[in-house]
TORZAKE-483060 format. One record per atom (N, C-alpha, C): x, y, z; residue in one letter. Coordinates in steps of 0.02 Angstrom, whole numbers, plus 32768, in hexadecimal, padded with zeros to 4 digits. Example, Ala and Ser with C-alpha at 12.3 -4.5 7.8 and 13.67 -1.06 7.14 Angstrom:
<recs>
82947EE48186a
82677F1F8186a
82947F5B8186a
82827F908162s
82AC7FCB8165s
82858002818As
</recs>
This chain:
<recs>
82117F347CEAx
81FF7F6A7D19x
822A7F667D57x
82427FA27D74x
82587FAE7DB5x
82217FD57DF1x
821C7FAE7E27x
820B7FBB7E5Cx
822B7FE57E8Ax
822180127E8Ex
825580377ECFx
823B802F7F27x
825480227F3Cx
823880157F7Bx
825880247FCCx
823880287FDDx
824E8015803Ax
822C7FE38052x
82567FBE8083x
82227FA280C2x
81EE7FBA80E3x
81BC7FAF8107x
81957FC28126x
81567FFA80FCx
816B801780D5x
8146805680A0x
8118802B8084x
80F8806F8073x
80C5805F803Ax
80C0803E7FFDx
811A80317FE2x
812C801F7FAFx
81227FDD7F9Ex
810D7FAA7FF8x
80FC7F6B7FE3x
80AA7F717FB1x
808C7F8D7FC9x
80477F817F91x
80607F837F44x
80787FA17F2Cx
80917F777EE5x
80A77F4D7EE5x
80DD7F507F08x
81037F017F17x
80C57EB37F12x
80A97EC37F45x
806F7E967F47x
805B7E947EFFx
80407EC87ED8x
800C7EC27EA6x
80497EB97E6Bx
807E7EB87E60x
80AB7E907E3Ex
80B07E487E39x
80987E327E75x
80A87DFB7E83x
80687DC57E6Dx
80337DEA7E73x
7FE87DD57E71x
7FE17DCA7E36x
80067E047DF3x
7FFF7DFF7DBDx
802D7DC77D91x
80657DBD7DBEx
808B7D827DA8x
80B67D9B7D72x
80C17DF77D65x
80E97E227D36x
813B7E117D42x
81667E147D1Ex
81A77E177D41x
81BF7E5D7D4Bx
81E67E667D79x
81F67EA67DA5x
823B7E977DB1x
825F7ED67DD9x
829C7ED27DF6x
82997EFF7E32x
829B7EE17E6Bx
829E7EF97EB5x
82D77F2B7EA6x
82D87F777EC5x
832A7FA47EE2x
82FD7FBB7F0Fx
832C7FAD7F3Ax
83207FD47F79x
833580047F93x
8316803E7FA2x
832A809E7FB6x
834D80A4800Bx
836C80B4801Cx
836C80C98053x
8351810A8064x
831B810C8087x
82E981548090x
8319819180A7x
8367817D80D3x
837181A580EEx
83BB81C180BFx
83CB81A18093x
840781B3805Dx
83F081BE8029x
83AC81A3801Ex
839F81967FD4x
83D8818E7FB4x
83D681557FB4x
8400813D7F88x
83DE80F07F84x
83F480E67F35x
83C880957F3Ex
840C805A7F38x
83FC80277F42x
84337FFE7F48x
84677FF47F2Fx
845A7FF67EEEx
84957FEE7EB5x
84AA80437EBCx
84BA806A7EF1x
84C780AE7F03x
84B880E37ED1x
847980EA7EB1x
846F81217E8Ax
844081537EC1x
8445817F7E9Fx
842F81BF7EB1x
83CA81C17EA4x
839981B57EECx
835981927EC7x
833F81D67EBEx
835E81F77ED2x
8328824A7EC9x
834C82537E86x
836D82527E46x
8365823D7E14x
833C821E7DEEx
831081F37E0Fx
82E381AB7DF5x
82BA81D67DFFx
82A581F67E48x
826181FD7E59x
826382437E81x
826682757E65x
828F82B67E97x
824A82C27ED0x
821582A17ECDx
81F082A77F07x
820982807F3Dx
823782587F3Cx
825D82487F73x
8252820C7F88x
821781EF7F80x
81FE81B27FA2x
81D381887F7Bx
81D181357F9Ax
81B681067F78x
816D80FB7F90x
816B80D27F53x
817A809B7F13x
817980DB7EE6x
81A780CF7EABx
81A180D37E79x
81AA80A47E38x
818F80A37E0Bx
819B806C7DDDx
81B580847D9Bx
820B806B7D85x
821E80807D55x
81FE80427D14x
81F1805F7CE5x
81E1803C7C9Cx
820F80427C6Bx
81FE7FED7C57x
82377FF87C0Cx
823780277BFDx
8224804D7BF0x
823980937BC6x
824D80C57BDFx
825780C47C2Ex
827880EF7C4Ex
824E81227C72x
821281117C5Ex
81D981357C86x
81DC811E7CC9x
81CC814E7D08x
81D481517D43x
819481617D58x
814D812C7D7Ax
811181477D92x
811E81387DD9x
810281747DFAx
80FF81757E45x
80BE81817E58x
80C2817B7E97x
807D81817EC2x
805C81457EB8x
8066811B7EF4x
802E80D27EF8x
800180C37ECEx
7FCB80FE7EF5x
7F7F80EA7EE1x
7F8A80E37E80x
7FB981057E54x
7FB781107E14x
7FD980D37E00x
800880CE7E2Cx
802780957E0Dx
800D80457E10x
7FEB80367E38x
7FCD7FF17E47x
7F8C7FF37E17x
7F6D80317DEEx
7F40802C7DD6x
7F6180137D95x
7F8A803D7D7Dx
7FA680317D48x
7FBD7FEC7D35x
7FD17FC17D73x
7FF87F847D68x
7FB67F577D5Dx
7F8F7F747D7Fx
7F4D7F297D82x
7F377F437D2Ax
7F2C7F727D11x
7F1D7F7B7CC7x
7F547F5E7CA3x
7F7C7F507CB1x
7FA07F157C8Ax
7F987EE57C7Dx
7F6A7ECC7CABx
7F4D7E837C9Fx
7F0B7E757CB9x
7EEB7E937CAAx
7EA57E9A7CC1x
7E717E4C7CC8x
7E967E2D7CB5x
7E7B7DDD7CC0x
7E857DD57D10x
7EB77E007D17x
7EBC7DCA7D5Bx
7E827E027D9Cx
7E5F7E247D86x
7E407E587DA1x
7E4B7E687DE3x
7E747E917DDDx
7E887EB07E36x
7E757F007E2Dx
7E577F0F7DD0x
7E2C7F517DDCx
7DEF7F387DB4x
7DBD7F647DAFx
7D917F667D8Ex
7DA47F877D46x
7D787F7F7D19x
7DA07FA17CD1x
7D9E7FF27CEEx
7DC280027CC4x
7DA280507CC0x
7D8D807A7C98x
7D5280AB7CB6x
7D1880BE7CAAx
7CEB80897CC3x
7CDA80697CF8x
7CA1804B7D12x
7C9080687D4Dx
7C55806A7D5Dx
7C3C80787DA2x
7C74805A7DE9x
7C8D80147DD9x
7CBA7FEE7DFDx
7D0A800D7E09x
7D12801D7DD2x
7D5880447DDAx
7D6080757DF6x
7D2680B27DF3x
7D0F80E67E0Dx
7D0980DC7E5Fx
7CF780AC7E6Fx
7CE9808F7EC1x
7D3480797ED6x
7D5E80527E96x
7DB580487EBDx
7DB980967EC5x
7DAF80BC7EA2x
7DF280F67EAAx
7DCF811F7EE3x
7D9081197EF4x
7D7481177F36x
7D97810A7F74x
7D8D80D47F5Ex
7DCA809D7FB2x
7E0480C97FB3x
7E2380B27F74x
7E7680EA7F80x
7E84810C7F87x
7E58814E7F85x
7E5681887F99x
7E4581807FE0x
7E18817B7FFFx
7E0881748027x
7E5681358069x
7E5681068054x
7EA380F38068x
7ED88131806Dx
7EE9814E8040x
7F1F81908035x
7F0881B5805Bx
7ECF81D28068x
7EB882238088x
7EAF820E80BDx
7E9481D580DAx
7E7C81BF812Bx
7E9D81A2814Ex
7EBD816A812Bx
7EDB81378156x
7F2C81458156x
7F5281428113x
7F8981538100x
7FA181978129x
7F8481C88111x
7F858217812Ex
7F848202817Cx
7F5981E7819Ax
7F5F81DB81C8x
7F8981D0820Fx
7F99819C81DEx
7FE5817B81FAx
802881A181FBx
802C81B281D7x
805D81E081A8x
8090820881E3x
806282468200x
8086825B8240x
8084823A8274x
808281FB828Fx
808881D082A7x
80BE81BF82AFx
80EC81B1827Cx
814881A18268x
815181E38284x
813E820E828Dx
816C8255829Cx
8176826782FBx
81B082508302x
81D582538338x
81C082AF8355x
81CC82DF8323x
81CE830B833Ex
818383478342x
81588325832Ex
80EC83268347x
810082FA8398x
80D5834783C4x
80CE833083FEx
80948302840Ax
809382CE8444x
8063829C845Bx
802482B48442x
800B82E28456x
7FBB830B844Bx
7FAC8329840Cx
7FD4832783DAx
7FC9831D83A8x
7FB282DD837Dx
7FFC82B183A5x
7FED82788379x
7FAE825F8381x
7F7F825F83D3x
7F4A824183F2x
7F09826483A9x
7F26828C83A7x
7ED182A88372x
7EE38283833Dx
7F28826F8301x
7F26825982DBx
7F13820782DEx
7F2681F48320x
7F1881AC8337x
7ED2818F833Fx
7EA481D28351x
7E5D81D9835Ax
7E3F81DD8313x
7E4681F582FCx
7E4081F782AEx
7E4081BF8295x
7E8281A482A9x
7E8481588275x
7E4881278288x
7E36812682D3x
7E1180FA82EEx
7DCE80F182D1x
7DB0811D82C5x
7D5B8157829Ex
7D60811B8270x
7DB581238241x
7DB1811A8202x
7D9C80CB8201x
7DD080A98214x
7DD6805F8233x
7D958052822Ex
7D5D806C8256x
7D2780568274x
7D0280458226x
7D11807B820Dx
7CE0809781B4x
7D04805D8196x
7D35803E81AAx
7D557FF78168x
7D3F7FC1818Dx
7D417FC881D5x
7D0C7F8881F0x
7CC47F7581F3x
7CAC7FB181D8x
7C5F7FA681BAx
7C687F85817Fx
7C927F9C8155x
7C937F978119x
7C977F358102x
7CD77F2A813Cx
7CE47EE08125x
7CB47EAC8149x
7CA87EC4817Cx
7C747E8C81A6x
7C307E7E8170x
7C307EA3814Bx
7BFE7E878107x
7C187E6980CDx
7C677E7080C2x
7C6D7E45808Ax
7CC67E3680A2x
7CD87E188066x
7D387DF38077x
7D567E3B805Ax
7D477E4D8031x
7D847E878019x
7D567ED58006x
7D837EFF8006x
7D677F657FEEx
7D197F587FC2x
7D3B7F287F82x
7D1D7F367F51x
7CEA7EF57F60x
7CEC7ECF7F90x
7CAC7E907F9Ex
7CD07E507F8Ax
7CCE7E357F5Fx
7CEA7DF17F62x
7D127DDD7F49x
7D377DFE7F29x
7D7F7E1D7EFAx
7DBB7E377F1Dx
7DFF7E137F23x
7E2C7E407F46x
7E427E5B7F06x
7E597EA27F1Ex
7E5B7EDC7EEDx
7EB17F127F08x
7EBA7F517ED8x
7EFC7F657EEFx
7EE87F827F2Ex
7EB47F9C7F35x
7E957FC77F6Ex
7E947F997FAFx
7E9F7F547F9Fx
7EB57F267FE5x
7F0B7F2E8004x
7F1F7F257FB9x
7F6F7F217FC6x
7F837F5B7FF3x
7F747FA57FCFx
7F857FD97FEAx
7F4E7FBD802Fx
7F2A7FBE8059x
7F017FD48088x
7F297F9280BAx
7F327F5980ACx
7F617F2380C4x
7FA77F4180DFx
7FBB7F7280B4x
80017F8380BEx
80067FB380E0x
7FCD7FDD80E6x
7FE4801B811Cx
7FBC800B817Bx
7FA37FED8168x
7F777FCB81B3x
7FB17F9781D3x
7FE97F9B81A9x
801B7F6D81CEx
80387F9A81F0x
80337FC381E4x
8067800881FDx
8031800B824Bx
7FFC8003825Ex
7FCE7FFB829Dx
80017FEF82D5x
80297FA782CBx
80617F8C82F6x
807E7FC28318x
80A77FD682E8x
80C9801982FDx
80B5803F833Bx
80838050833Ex
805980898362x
802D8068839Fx
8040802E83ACx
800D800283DDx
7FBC801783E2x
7FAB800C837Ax
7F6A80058375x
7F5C7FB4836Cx
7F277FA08391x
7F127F608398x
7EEA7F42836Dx
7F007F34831Ex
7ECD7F2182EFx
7E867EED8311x
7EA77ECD8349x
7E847E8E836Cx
7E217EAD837Dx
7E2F7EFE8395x
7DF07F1783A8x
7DC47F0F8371x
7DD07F128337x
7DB47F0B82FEx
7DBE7EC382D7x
7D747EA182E6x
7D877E4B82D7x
7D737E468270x
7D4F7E6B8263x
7D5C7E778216x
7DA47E8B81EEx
7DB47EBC8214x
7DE77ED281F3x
7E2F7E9A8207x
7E217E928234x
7E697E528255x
7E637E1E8239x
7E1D7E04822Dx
7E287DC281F5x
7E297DCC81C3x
7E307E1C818Fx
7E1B7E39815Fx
7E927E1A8152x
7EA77E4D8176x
7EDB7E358187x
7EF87E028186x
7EF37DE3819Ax
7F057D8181A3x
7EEF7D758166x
7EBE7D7A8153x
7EAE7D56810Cx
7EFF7D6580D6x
7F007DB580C9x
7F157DCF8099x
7F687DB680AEx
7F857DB580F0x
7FB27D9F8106x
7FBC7D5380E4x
7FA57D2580EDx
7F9F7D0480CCx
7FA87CD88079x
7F987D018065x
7F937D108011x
7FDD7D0F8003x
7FFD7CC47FE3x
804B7CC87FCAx
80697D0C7FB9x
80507D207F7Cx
80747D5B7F6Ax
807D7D8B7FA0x
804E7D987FCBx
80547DD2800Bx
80A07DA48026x
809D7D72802Ex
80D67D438070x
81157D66804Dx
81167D4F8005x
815C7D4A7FC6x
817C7D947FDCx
813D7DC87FB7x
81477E0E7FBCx
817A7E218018x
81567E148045x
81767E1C808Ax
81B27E008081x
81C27DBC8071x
82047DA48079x
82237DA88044x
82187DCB8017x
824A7DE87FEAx
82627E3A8005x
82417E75802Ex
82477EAA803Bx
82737E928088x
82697E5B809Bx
82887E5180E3x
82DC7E4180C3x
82D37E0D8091x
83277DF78088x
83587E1C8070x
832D7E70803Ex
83447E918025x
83647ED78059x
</recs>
């Protein structure tokens, strides 16, 4: 399998859940603003929606969009459970989280990167995020992970876009669930590997 990726993106949550699964992969890395990926091909070829992760398969199949793809990888090896099977009440509650990650938090952020959304815009999308924050710091001050005592893909992705907080001088610190929710998952080898493999690349 090929990984397509950027730094800083969303694309690390597979990355992570590649790593968790212990699958073998091959890092290329996109440049968002040439698209073009390293070995200089053309990625809007690979992925004409333009942007990462995408994951090419032996067979030449190309799946995009996160939330689909990290589900798919943990059904590869379902021993190591980072989903619930599917068709369970449990799985039904991941694709809960991830949706909810994508529409609230992700979306969120999103015009945030955009230089050209004036200040008073960004303040409502920034206000927004905060609501949300609050709804994942209820959530964890009762248990370690989304799904309760299980880290799951719905961590990886939710780990990976709350890093993007930095950016925006949001203070994970106000929120002592979610900041040690953080540190924990920070923590976790494969999260370290994943970072310093997207840093050297």
């Amino acid at each position: 399998m090929k990984l397509y990726f950027a730094p800083e993106t969303c694309s690390l949550s597979p990355h992570i859940v590649l790593r968790e699964l212990g699958l073998p992969f091959e890092l290329v890395k996109v440049d968002n603003k040439t698209k073009l990926t390293a070995d200089g091909r053309d990625f809007l070829a690979i992925n004409p929606k333009g942007y990462v992760a995408a994951l090419q398969l032996a067979n030449g199949e190309v799946l995009t969009e996160g939330t689909a793809i990290v589900q798919y990888l943990a059904d590869l090896k379902p021993e190591a459970k980072l989903a619930p099977p599917n068709g369970s009440w449990e799985r039904v509650r991941l694709q809960e989280w991830l949706n909810f990650i994508t529409g609230e938090i992700h979306a969120s952020m999103s015009p945030l990167f955009n230089a050209a959304i004036p200040d008073g815009v960004k303040t409502i999308f920034k206000d927004k995020l905060v609501r949300r924050l609050g709804q994942i710091e209820s959530t964890l001050a009762q248990q370690d992970y989304l799904l309760g005592a299980q880290f799951s893909v719905a961590d990886a992705y939710l780990f990976t876009v709350l890093r993007w907080t930095a950016f925006f001088s949001i203070d994970l610190e106000q929120w002592q669930a979610i900041a040690r929710y953080m540190e924990n998952i920070g923590a976790r080898a494969t999260v370290k590997s994943a970072l310093a493999a997207e840093a050297v690349a």
